[in-house]
C-alpha positions as CSV (number, residue, x, y, z in Angstrom):
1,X,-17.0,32.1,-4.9
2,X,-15.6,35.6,-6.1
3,X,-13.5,35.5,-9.6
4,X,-10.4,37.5,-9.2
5,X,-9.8,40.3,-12.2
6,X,-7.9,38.7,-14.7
7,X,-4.4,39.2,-14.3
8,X,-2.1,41.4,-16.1
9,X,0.4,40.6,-19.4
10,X,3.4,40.0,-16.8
11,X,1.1,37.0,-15.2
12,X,0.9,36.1,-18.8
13,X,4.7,35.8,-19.1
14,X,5.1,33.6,-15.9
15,X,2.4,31.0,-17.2
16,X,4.3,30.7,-20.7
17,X,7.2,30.6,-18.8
18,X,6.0,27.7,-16.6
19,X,4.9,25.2,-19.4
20,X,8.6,24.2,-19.5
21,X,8.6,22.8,-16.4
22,X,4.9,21.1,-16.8
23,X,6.6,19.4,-19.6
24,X,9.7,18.4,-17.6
25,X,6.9,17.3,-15.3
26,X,4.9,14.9,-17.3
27,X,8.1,13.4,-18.1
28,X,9.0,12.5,-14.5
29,X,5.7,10.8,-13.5
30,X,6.4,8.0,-15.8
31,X,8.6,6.4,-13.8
32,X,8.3,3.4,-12.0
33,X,6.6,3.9,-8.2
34,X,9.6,2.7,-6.3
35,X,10.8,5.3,-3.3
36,X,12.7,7.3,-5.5
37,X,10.5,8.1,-8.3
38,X,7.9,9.0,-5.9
39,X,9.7,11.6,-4.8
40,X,10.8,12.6,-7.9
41,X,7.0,12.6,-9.1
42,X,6.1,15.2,-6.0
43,X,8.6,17.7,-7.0
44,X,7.8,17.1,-10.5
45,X,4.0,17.9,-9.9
46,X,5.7,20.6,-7.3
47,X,7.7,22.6,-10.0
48,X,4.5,22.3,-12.3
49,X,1.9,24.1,-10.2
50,X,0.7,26.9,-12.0
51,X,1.4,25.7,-15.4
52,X,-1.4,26.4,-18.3
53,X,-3.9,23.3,-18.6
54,X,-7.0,23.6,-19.7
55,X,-7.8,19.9,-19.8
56,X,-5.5,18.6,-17.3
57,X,-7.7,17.8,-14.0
58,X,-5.2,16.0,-12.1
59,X,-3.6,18.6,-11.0
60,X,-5.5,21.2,-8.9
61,X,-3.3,23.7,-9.2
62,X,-3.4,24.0,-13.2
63,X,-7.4,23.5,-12.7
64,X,-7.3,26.9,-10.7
65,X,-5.1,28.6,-12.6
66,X,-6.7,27.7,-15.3
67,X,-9.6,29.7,-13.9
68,X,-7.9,32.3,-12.8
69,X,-8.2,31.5,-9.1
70,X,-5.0,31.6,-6.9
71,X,-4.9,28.3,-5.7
72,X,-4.0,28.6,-1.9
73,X,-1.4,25.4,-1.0
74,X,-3.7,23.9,1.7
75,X,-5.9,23.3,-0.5
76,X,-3.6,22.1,-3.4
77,X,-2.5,19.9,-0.9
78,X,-5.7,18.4,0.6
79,X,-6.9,17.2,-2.8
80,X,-3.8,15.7,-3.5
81,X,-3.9,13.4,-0.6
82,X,-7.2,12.7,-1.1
83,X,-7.1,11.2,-4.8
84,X,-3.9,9.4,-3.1
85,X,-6.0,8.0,0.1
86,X,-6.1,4.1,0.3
87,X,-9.1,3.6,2.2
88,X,-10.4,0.8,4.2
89,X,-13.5,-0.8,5.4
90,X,-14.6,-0.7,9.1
91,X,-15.6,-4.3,11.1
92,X,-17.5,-4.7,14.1
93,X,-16.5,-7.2,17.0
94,X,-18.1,-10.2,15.4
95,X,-16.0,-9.3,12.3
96,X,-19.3,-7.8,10.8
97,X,-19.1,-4.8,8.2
98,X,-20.2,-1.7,9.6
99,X,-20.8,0.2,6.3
100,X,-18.3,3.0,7.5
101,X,-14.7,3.4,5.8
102,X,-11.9,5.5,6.9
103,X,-8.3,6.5,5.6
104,X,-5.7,4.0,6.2
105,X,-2.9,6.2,6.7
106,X,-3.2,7.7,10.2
107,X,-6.1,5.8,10.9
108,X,-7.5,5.6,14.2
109,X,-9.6,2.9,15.7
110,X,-12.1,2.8,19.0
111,X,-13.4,0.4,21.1
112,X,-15.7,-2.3,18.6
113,X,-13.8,-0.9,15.5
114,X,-11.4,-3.1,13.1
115,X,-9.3,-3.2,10.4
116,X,-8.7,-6.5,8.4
117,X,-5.4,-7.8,7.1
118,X,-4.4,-11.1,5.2
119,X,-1.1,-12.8,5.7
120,X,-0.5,-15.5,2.7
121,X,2.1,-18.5,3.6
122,X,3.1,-19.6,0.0
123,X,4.8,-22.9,-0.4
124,X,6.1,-24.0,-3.1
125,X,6.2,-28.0,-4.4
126,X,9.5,-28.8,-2.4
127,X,7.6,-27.5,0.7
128,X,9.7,-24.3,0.9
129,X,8.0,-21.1,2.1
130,X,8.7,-17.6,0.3
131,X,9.6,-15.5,2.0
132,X,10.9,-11.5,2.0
133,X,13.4,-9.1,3.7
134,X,11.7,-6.2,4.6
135,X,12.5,-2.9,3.1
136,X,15.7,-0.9,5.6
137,X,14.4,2.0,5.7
138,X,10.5,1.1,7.1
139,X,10.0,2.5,10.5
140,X,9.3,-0.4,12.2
141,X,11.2,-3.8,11.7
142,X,13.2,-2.8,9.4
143,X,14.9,-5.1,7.2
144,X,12.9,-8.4,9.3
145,X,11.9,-11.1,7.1
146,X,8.0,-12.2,6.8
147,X,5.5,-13.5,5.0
148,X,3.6,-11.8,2.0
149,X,0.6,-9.5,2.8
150,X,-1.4,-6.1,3.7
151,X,-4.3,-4.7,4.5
152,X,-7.6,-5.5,3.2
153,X,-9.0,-2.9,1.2
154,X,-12.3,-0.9,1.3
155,X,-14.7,-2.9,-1.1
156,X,-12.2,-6.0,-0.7
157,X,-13.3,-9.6,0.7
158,X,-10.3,-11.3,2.6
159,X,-9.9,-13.9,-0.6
160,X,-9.8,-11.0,-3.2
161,X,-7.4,-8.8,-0.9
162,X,-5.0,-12.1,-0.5
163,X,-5.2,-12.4,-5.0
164,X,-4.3,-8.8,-5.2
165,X,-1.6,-8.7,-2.4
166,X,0.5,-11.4,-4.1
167,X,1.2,-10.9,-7.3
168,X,1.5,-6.5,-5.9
169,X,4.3,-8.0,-3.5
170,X,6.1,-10.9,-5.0
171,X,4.8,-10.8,-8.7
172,X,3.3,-14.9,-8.5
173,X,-0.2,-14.9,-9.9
174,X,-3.1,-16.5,-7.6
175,X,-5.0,-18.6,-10.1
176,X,-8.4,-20.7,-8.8
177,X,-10.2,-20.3,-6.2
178,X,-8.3,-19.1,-3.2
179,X,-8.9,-21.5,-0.6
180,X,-10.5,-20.3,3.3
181,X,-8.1,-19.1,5.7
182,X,-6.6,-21.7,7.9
183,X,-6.4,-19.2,11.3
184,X,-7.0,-16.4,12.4
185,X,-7.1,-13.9,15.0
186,X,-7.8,-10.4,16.7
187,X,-5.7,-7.7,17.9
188,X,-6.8,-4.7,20.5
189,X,-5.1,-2.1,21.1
190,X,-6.8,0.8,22.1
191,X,-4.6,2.6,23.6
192,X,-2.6,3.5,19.9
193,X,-6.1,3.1,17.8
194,X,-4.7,-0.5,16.5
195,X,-7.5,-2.7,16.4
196,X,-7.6,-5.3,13.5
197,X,-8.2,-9.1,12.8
198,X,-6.3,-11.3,10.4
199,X,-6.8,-14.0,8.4
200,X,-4.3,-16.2,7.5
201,X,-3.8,-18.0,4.1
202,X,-1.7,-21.5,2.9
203,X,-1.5,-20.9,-0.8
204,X,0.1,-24.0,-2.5
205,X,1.7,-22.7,-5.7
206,X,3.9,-24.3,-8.7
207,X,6.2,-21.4,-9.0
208,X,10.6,-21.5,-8.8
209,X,12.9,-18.5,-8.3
210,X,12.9,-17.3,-11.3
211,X,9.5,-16.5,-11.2
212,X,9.5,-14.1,-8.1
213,X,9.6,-10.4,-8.8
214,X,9.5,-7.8,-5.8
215,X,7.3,-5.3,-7.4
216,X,6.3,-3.1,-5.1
217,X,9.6,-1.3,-3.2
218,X,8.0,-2.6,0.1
219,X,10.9,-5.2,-0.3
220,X,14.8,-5.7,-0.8
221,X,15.5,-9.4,-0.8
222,X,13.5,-12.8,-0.9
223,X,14.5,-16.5,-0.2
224,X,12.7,-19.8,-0.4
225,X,13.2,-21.4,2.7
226,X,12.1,-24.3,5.0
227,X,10.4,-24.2,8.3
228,X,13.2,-25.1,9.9
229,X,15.2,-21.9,8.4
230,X,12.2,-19.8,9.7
231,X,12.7,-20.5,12.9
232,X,16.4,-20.1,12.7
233,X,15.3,-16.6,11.5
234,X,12.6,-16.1,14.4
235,X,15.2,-17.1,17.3
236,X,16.9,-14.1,15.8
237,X,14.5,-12.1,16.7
238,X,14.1,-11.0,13.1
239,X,10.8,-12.9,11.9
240,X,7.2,-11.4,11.7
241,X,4.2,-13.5,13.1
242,X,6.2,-16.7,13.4
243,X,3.9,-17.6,16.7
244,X,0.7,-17.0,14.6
245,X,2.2,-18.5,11.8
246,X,2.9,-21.7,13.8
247,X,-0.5,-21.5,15.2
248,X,-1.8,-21.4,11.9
249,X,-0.2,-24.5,10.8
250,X,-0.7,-26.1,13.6
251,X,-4.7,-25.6,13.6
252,X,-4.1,-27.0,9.7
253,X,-2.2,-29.9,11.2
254,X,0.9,-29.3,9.1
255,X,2.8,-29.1,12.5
């Protein structure tokens, strides 16, 4: 790569005049990941490209300018996403890892390749189920109630995916062993690249209201209800999975 000639004293100027808004920067990433404050942490790291770090590797903007290298925005841009990339592993048809991953976000799947996801029903010791509202402004059934989960992870077994999704989206802490799925099933959909399996969980926890937090912004309200209520909710029209997760429990013999 070809150095650039060191700038002159008026590039000098800009950079001193830039550490301001680094600072104002650093400041702003401390918040809390909810919606908001992720936005507010883009334009924060936005307004504090360019900003003199020598030891700040985070950001590749101050790395380059640190170097004296113009850092060109696609670039900036692509190794942001990248250290931001949730990334998942790749199953066969037999549910068999392939030893390939891929980027969840705009991810893509052929003939023969999956995706795993865990959904966890968690009861509580009056035999209510939790519950949550979707978020209002997801893209796709918004503000529909459901049952805690996500996608399995690269690295991730089901069980360890199901422990980490739980206390992420409702703040209750899986302790034990986390039993073996009670169901689960395969979805293809070649046609939008949607190709996954899921397992399906019963988690039996000693836990009240008090003790739910929604931690993670993906929801807005939660309720502890009985089966009965779910399928008030489902004939609605406004419940996720309900089919599987009567299948589920049903296979279990709980129905």
């Amino acid at each position: 790569m070809r150095l650039l000639r060191p700038y002159a004293v008026a590039f000098a100027s800009v950079l001193v005049s830039k550490t301001n808004a680094a600072a104002m920067a650093t400041t702003a990433v401390s918040t809390p990941h909810t919606a908001g404050s992720m936005k507010a942490h883009a334009d924060a790291v936005d307004r504090a490209d360019g900003a003199s770090s020598h030891d700040d590797v985070t950001n590749p903007g101050r790395v380059c300018q640190a170097m004296r290298i113009p850092p060109t925005m696609a670039g900036v841009q692509k190794l942001r996403g990248a250290a931001m990339q949730e990334m998942i592993d790749i199953y066969d048809s037999n549910k068999q890892l392939t030893g390939e991953t891929m980027a969840r976000e705009g991810a893509f799947l052929h003939e023969g390749q999956y995706m795993l996801y865990v959904l966890a029903l968690i009861e509580d010791a009056r035999g209510r189920f939790l519950i949550t509202q979707r978020s209002l402004d997801k893209h796709w059934a918004a503000g529909w109630w459901e049952v805690t989960g996500g996608g399995v992870r690269a690295g991730e077994t089901s069980a360890q995916a199901v422990r980490r999704e739980v206390p992420e989206e409702v703040g209750l802490k899986v302790t034990g062993e986390v039993p073996a799925p009670i169901y689960g099933y395969e979805n293809v959909d070649l046609e939008r690249g949607d190709n996954y399996f899921v397992d399906i969980y019963h988690l039996r926890l000693d836990f009240d209201e008090s003790d739910v937090r929604l931690v993670d912004g993906e929801a807005v309200a939660f309720r502890l209800a009985s089966w009965d209520e779910i399928a008030g909710l489902a004939d609605q029209g406004i419940f996720l999975h309900f089919e599987r997760l009567c299948q589920a429990l049903e296979a279990e013999g709980v129905l």
